[in-house]
N, C-alpha and C positions, 0 to 999 in steps of 0.2 A: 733640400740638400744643404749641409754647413757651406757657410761660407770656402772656409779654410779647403774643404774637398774639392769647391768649384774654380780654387784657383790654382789646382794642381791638378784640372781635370785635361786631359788630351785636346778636349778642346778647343783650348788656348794655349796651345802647342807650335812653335812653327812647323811648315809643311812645306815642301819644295813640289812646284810644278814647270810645267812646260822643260822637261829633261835638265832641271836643277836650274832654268835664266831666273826663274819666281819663288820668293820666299815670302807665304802667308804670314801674317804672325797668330793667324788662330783659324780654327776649319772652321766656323761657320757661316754657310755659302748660301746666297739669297740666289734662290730657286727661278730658273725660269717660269715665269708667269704672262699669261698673253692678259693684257688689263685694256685693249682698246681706246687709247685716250690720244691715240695723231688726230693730228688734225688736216682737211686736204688739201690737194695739193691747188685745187679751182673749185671757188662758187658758180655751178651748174647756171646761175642766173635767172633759174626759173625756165630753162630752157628744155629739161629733160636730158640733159646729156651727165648721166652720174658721174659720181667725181669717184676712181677707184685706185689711187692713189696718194699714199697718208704721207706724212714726215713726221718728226717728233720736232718739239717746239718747247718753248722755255717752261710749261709746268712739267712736261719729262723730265726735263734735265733735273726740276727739284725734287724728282720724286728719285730718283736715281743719287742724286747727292746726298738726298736726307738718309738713307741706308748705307751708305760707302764710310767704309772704318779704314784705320791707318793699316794698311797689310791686308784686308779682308776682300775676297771675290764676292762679283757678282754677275750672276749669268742673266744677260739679257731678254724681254721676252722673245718669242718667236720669232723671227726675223724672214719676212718671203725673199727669194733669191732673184726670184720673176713674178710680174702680174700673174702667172698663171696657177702659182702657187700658193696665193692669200687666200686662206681658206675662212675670211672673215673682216669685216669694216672696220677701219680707225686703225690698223696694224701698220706700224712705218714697214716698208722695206728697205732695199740695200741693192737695187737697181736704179737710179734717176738721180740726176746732181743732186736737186734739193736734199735727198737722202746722205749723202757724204757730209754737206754743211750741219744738220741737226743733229746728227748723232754723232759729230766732232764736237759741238757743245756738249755732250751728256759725258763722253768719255777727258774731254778737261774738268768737269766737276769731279768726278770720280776721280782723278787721277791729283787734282790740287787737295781732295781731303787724304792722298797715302793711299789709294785703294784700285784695286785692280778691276776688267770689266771684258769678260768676253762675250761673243756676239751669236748666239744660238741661232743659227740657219735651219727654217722651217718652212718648209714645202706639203701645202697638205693631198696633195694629189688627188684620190678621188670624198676626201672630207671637204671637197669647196663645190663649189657648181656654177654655172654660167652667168648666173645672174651678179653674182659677187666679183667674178673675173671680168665678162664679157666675153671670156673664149673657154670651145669646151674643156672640161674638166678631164685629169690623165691619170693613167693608172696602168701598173706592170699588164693587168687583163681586163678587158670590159663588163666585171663585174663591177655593178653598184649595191652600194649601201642599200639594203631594203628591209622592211619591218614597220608598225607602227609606232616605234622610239627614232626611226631615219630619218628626222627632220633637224633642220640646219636652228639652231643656238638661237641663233641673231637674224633678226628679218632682213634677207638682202635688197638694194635700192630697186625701187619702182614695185616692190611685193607688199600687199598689204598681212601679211602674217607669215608663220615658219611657211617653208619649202619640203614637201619630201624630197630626198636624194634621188630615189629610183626615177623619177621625172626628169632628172637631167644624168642619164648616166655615163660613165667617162667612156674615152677612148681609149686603145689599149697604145701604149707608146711603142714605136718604131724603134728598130735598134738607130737610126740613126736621131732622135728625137731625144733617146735616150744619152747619147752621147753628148747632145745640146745643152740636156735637163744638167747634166755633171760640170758641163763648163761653165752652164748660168752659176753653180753655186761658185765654181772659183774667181768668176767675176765678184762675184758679192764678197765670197773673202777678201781678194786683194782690196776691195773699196772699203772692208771695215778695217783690213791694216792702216790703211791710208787717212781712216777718219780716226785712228788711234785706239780700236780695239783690243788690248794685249794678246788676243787668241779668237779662233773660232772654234764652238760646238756645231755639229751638226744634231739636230733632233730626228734621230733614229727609233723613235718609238712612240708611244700613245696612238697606232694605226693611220700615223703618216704615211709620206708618200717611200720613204726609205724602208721601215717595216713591211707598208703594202705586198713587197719584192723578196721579206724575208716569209711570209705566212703563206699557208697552201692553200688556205680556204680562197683567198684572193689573188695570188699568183698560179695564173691556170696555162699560164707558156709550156711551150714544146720545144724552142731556141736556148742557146747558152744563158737565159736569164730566167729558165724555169725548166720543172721537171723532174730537180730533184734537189736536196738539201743545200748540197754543193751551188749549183747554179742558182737557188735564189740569194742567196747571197753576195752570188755576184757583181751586184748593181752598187749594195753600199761598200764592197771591196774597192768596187774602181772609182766611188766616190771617195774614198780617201786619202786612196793612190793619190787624186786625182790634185784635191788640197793640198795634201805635203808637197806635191812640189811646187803647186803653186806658191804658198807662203811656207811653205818648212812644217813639218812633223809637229816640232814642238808647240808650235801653232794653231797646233788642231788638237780637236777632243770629239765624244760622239758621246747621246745620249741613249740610252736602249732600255725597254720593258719587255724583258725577255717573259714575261707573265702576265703580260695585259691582257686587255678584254676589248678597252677602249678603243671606239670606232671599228666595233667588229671585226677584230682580228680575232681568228676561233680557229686556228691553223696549230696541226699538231708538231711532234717532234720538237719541244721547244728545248730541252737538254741539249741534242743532237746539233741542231741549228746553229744557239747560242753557242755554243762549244767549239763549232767548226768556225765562225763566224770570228769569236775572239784570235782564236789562235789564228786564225789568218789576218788579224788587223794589228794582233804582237810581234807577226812576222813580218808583215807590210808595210807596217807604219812602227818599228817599236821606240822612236823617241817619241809619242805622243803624247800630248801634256797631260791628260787623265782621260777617266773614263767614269762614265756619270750612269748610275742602274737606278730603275724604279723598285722598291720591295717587292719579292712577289709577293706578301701578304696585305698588298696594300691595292687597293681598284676604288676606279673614278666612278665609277655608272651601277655596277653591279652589288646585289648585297654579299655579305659575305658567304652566307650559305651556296648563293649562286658560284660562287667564284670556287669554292669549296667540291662545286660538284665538276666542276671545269677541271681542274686539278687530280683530280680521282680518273677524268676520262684521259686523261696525260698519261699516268700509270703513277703516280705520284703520291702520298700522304702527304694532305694538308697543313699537318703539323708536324713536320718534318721539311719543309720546303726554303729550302735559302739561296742564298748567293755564293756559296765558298767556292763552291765549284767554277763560276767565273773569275772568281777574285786568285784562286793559285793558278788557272793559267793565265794571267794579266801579269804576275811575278812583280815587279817595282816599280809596274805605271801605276799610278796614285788612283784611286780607285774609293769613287764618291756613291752616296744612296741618296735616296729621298724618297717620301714617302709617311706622311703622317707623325714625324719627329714634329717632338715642341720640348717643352720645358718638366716635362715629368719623363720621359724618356730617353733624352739625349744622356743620359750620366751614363758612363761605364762601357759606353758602345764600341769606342773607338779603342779603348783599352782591351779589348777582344783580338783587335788586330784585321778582324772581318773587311773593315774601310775604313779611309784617311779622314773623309771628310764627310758631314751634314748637309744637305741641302734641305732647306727649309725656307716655306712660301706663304702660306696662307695667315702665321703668324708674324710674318714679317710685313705683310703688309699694312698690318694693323698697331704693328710697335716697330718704329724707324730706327729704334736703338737695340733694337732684340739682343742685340750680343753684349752690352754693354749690362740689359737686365738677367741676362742669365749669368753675365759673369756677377753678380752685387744681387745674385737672388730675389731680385724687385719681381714682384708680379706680372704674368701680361697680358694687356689690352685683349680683348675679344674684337675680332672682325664681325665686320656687315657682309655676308654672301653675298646681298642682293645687289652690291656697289662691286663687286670685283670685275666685271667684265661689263664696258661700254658698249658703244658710246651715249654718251649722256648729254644732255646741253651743260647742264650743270658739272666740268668736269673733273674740277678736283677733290668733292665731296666722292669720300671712301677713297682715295688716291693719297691727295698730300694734305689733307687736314688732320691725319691721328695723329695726336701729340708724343712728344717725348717722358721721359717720366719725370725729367725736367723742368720740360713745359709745363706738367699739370701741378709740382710742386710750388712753383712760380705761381701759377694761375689758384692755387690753395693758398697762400699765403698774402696773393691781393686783395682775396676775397674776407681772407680773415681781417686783416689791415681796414679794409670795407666796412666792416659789422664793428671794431673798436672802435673808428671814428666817429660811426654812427653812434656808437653808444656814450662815447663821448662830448657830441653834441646834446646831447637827450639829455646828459645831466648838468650840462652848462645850463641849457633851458632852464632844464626845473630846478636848479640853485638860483638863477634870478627871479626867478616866479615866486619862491621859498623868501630872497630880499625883498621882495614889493611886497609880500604879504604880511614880512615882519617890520 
């Protein structure tokens, strides 16, 4: 794309969020990403007593600084509200003092380079298991994860390899458990206000524990939080309720994959759902600072054809399937995607009107400058998969070692420096060698 297009692309637009207190000065929005790299909270000592408790620590802070632009968002990884919620090793939370001090250092880096940072509240319900938590695993119904793809990501402590799910399946939550589950998150928010977070997301989707409540294949209640479209919704209704007043509306956001698959969510009525679902969080909550959708033509696990026949059982053409329908009833709340954008597809998107902003992940984590290369049409870096998700001993290789395009110009230009010297030595040599011989 010309230069000259890319600097009058929407892109690099401003964009007012959180009910006009925030002014972006460009949409592109670095994706939450769970990348595993806290560190814990106690050395076990050899005693067998796991450490299931992370905090973030000074290479967070630099991987979170090296991406933060003057004006640009970024959404934090997952964040657990509660132990009972980390659905995965090395993830800081937002329950435990040490928690407030580390990730007040990552929000003053972000906030000394001009750039905003809010705090994605992520609860995975029954995508964790006991062995990662230490207490059982919870879910809208005591249905577990089952199949021979139902095995957990990451070996949890004291396991020598994955876990199937159905071996630890959850508890179905208690209305009043469930009441607990809402307040842990607003504990967590108040303590990311407090550690200088500008907002919180809740992560409403990829078959967490909020989803779990909206899908029918997993929500098998007969009480006001199941039963029927209306009441499975009701659980992330009064989770946001629940937010706004703890820290204010404008303060909150929510993420949703009204079209996923991920973590087996296979529950119908997803028009109906999402629809009712929105319009009750426009009524409920309407200063909310945005609203963040997965494509539906976009899946994590599934191939496409897969996803493709998923879609046909909805009542739906596959190609015909988008978001406008949540995006006109959202009306002026700033309304983000993400989902497989980079640098050959972002052009022209925003200029539709469909959404405000980009969220973009797996290429940001491999170029720290991404906005600054798509704005100056620089090429960009290729990611490592196999480095995206810890933890590792070795932990900032794939995290904060991909250079800038800076960097590598610098690092070209010593090396040319390098080979002239050398060449120049070479022929000092052999000009005196050339003297003694004449």
């Amino acid at each position: 794309m010309p230069s000259s297009s890319r600097s009058h692309s929407k892109l690099f637009q401003p964009l007012k969020i959180a009910n006009g207190k925030i002014e972006l000065k460009h949409r592109v929005v670095l994706a939450p990403m769970t990348r595993n790299r806290g560190v814990p909270l106690f050395d076990d000592g050899g005693l067998g007593c796991y450490n299931r408790v992370w905090h973030p620590d000074e290479l967070m802070v630099e991987y979170y600084e090296q991406r933060a632009t003057e004006g640009g968002l970024l959404i934090s990884e997952g964040i657990p509200p509660n132990l009972e919620g980390n659905g995965s090793p090395s993830v800081p939370g937002l329950f435990h003092p040490s928690h407030l001090s580390g990730w007040r250092k990552v929000t003053e880096a972000v906030h000394a380079k001009g750039g905003f940072i809010y705090a994605q509240l992520w609860h995975a319900g029954r995508a964790t298991i006991t062995p990662f938590t230490g207490m059982p695993s919870v879910a809208p119904s005591a249905v577990p994860m089952d199949g021979p793809e139902a095995i957990t990501r990451r070996i949890p402590p004291g396991c020598s390899g994955p876990v199937r799910f159905a071996d630890y399946p959850p508890i179905e939550l208690t209305e009043k458990h469930i009441k607990q589950t809402i307040e842990d998150y607003c504990n967590a928010a108040r303590m990311a206000i407090e550690a200088g977070f500008d907002g919180v997301e809740v992560h409403g989707g990829n078959g967490y524990l909020p989803e779990q409540f909206l899908s029918s294949n997993i929500n098998k209640r007969t009480d006001e939080y199941g039963g029927s479209l209306e009441k499975r919704c009701r659980f992330v209704i009064e989770l946001m309720e629940g937010l706004a007043r703890s820290v204010g509306g404008s303060n909150c956001a929510i993420r949703l994959s009204p079209f996923g698959l991920f973590n087996q969510t296979r529950g119908e009525q997803r028009v109906e759902t999402w629809s009712h679902l929105c319009e009750q969080l426009k009524k409920k909550v309407p200063d909310m600072s945005y609203i963040s959708m997965i494509e539906p033509r976009y899946e994590q696990i599934h191939s496409m054809s897969e996803k493709d026949d998923f879609i046909r059982s909805w009542g739906h053409d596959p190609s015909n399937i988008n978001l406008k329908f949540l995006r006109h009833i959202m009306g002026d709340t700033p309304f983000f995607t993400a989902g497989g954008w980079n640098d050959t597809n972002c052009w022209g998107v925003l200029e539709t009107n469909d959404c405000d902003a980009l969220l973009i992940g797996r290429y940001f984590v491999s170029n720290p400058d991404l906005v600054e290369r798509l704005r100056t049409g620089r090429p960009l870096a290729n990611y490592d998969r196999s480095t995206f998700y810890g933890p590792f001993k070795i932990r900032h290789v794939g995290y904060t070692d991909y250079p800038t395009w800076e960097d590598e110009r610098m690092q070209a230009e010593f090396e040319s420096m390098e080979v002239i010297e050398g060449v120049e030595v070479a022929c000092v040599e052999v000009s005196k060698e050339i003297e003694v011989f004449a």
